[in-house]
C-alpha positions as CSV (number, residue, x, y, z in Angstrom):
1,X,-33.0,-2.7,-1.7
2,X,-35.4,0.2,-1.5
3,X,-37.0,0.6,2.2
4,X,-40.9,0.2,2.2
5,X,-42.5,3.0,1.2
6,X,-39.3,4.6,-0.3
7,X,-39.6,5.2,-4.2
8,X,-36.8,4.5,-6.7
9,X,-36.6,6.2,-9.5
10,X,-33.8,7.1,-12.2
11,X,-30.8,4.9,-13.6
12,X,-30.4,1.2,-12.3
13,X,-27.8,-1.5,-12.0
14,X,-24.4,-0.7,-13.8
15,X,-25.7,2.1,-15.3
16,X,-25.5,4.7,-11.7
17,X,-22.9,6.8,-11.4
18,X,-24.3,8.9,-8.9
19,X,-26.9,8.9,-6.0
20,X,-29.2,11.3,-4.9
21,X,-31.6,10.4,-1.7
22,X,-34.6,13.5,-2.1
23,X,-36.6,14.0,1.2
24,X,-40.0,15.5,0.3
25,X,-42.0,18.0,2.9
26,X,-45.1,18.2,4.5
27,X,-47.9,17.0,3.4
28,X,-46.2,15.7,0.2
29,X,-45.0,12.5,-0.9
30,X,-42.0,10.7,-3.2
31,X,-44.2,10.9,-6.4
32,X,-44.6,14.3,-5.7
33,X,-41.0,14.8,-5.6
34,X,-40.5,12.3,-8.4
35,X,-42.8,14.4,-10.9
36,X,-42.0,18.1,-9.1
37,X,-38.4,17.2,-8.9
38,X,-37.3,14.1,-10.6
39,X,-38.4,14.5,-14.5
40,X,-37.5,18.0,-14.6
41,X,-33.9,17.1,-14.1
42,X,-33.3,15.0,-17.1
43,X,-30.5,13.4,-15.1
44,X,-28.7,10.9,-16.9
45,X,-26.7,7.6,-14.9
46,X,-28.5,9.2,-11.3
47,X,-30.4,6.5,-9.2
48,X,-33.0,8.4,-6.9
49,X,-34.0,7.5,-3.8
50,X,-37.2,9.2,-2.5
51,X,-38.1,8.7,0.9
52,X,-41.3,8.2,3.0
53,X,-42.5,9.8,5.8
54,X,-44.7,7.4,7.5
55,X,-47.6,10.5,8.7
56,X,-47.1,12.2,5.6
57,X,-45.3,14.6,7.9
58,X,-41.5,14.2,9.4
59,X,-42.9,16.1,13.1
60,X,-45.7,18.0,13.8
61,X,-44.6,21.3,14.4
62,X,-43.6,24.3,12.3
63,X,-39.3,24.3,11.9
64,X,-39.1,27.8,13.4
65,X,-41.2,26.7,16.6
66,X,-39.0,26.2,19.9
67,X,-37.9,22.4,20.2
68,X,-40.1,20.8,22.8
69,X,-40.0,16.9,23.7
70,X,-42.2,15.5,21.6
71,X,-41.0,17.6,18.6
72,X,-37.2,15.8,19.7
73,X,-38.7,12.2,19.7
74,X,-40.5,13.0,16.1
75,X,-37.2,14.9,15.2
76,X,-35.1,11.7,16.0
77,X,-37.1,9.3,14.8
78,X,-37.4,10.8,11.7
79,X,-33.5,11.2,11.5
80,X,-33.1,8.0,12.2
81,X,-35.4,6.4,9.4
82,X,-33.6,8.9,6.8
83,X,-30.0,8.0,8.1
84,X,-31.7,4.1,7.5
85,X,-32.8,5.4,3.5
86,X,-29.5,6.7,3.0
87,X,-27.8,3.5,4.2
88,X,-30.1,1.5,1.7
89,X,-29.1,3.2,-1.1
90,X,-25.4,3.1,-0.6
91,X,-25.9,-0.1,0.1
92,X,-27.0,-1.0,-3.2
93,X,-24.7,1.0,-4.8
94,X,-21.2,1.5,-3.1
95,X,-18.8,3.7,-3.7
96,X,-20.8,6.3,-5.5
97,X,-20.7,9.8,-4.4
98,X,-24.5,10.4,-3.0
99,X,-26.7,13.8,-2.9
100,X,-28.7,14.6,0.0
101,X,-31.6,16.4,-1.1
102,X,-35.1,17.9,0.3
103,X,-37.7,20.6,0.0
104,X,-39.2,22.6,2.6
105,X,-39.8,20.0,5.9
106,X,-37.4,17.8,3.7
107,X,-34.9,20.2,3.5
108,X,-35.3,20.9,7.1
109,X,-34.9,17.2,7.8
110,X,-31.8,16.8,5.7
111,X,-30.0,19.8,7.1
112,X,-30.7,18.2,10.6
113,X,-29.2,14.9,9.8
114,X,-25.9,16.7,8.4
115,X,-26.0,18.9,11.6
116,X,-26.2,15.3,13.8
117,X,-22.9,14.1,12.7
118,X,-24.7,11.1,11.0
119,X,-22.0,9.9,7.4
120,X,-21.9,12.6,5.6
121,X,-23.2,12.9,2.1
122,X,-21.0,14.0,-0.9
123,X,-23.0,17.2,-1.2
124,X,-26.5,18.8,-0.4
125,X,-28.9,20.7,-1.3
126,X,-31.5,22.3,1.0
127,X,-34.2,23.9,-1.2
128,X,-36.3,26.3,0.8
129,X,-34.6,24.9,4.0
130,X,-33.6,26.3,7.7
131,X,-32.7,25.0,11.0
132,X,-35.3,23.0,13.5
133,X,-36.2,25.0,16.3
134,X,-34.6,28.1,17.5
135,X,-31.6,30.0,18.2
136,X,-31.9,30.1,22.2
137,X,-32.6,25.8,21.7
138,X,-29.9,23.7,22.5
139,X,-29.0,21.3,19.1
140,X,-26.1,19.7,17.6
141,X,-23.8,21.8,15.0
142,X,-21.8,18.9,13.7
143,X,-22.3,19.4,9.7
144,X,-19.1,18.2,8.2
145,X,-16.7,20.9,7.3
146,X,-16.0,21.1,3.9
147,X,-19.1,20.1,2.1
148,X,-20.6,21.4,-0.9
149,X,-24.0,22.8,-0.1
150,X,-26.8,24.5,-2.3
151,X,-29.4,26.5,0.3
152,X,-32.5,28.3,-0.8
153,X,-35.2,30.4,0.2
154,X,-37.8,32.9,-1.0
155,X,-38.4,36.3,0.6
156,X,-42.1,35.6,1.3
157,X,-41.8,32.3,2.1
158,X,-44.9,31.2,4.4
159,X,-43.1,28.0,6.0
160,X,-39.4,29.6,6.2
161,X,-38.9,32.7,7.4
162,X,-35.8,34.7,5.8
163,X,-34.7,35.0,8.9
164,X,-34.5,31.3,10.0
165,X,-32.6,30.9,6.2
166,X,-30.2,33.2,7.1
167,X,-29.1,31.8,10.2
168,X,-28.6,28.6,8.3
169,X,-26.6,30.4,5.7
170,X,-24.7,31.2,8.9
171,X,-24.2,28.3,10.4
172,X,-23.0,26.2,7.2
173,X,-20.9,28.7,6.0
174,X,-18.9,28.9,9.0
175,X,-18.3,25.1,9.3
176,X,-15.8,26.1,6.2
177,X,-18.2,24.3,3.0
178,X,-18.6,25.8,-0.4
179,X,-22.1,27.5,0.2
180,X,-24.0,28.8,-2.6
181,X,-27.0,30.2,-0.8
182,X,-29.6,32.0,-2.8
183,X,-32.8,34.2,-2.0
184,X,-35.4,34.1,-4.2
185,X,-37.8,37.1,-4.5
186,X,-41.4,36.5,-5.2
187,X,-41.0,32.6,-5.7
188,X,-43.9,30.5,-4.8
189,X,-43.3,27.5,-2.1
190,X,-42.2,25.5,-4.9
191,X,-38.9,24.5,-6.0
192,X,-37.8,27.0,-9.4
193,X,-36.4,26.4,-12.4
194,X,-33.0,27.8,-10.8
195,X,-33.3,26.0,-8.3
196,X,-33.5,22.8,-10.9
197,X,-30.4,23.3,-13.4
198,X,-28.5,24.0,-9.6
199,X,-29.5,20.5,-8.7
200,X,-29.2,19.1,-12.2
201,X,-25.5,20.7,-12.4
202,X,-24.4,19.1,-8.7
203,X,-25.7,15.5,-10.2
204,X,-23.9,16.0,-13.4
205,X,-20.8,17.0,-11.5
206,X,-21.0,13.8,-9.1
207,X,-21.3,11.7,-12.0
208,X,-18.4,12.7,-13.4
209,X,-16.5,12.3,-10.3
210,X,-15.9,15.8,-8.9
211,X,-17.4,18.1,-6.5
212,X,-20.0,20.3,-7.4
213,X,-19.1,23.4,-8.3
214,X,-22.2,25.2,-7.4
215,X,-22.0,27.5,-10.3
216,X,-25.4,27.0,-12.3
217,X,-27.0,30.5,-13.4
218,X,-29.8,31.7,-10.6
């Protein structure tokens, strides 16, 4: 059963083959994501599950600012009600593979939670996405090793500096994954057509019941 405030959106009942929980970013909301995201992907037998932040915000500050103590108690919080939405889902629907997805603060949030150890998804995809906090701050690097994971960016980005997307890149390519991370130059803070047939590719992978393969033209 969907969370309050969560949306559901996409293919019900025995008709799912395939999950993907879509974390949207500041400011926004699920039927942002829903029309943004959602109906551009045409995705067939995929039950969405779009999560709520209750501010309209997941924390306060910018990703790239230093982690103080109240941006940890938002930070957790926030992981805590996403690892609650994902559990809802798969709840509803076990034993299908599930896609973690977000944009910008989303995709920030969702790249935390795989970084906190919480059960891992069956893939992600972190569009215009980087670490919380900084380098020098102290913060878990427990993504599962292995996974399947779509990261973007743009060059100009006013939210996600390139170099805070880099070090991402970094950090989840060395846990071992298959990391398709792509740069986009001149993009808007919006999520592109590339960056929808790569997410509309992993969802029709999952549904038919193998990894992505990450290989959707840019």
């Amino acid at each position: 059963m969907a969370m309050p405030g969560a949306l559901r959106c996409g293919a019900r009942g025995g008709d799912v083959r395939a999950l993907c929980v879509f974390v949207h970013g500041r400011g926004q909301s699920p039927e942002m994501m829903e029309t943004d995201v959602v109906d551009r992907l045409g995705a067939a037998h995929v039950a969405f599950h779009l999560p709520r932040a209750p501010r309209g915000s997941w924390y306060d500050a910018r990703a790239v600012d230093p982690l103080d103590d109240p941006t940890r108690a938002q930070l957790s919080a926030a992981l805590d009600h996403l690892s609650a939405e994902v559990a809802a889902i798969r709840a509803d629907y076990p034993g299908r593979p599930l896609l973690l997805a977000g944009f910008s603060q989303g995709a920030c949030l969702a790249l935390e939670y795989l970084c906190r150890g919480d059960p891992p998804p069956a893939a992600a995809a972190l569009l215009t996405g980087c670490r919380v906090g900084t380098a020098a701050c102290v913060r878990p690097d427990r993504a599962p090793q292995g996974l399947p994971v779509y990261l973007t960016g743009g060059d100009d980005d006013p939210w996600i500096p390139v170099g805070a997307w880099a070090e991402a890149a970094l950090a989840l390519g060395r846990r071992g994954g298959a990391l398709r991370a792509d740069l986009f130059p001149g993009r808007g803070h919006e999520v592109a057509v590339a960056e929808i047939a790569m997410l509309r590719a992993m969802l029709a992978d999952l549904v038919a019941g193998h990894a992505p393969a990450l290989e959707a033209a840019r």
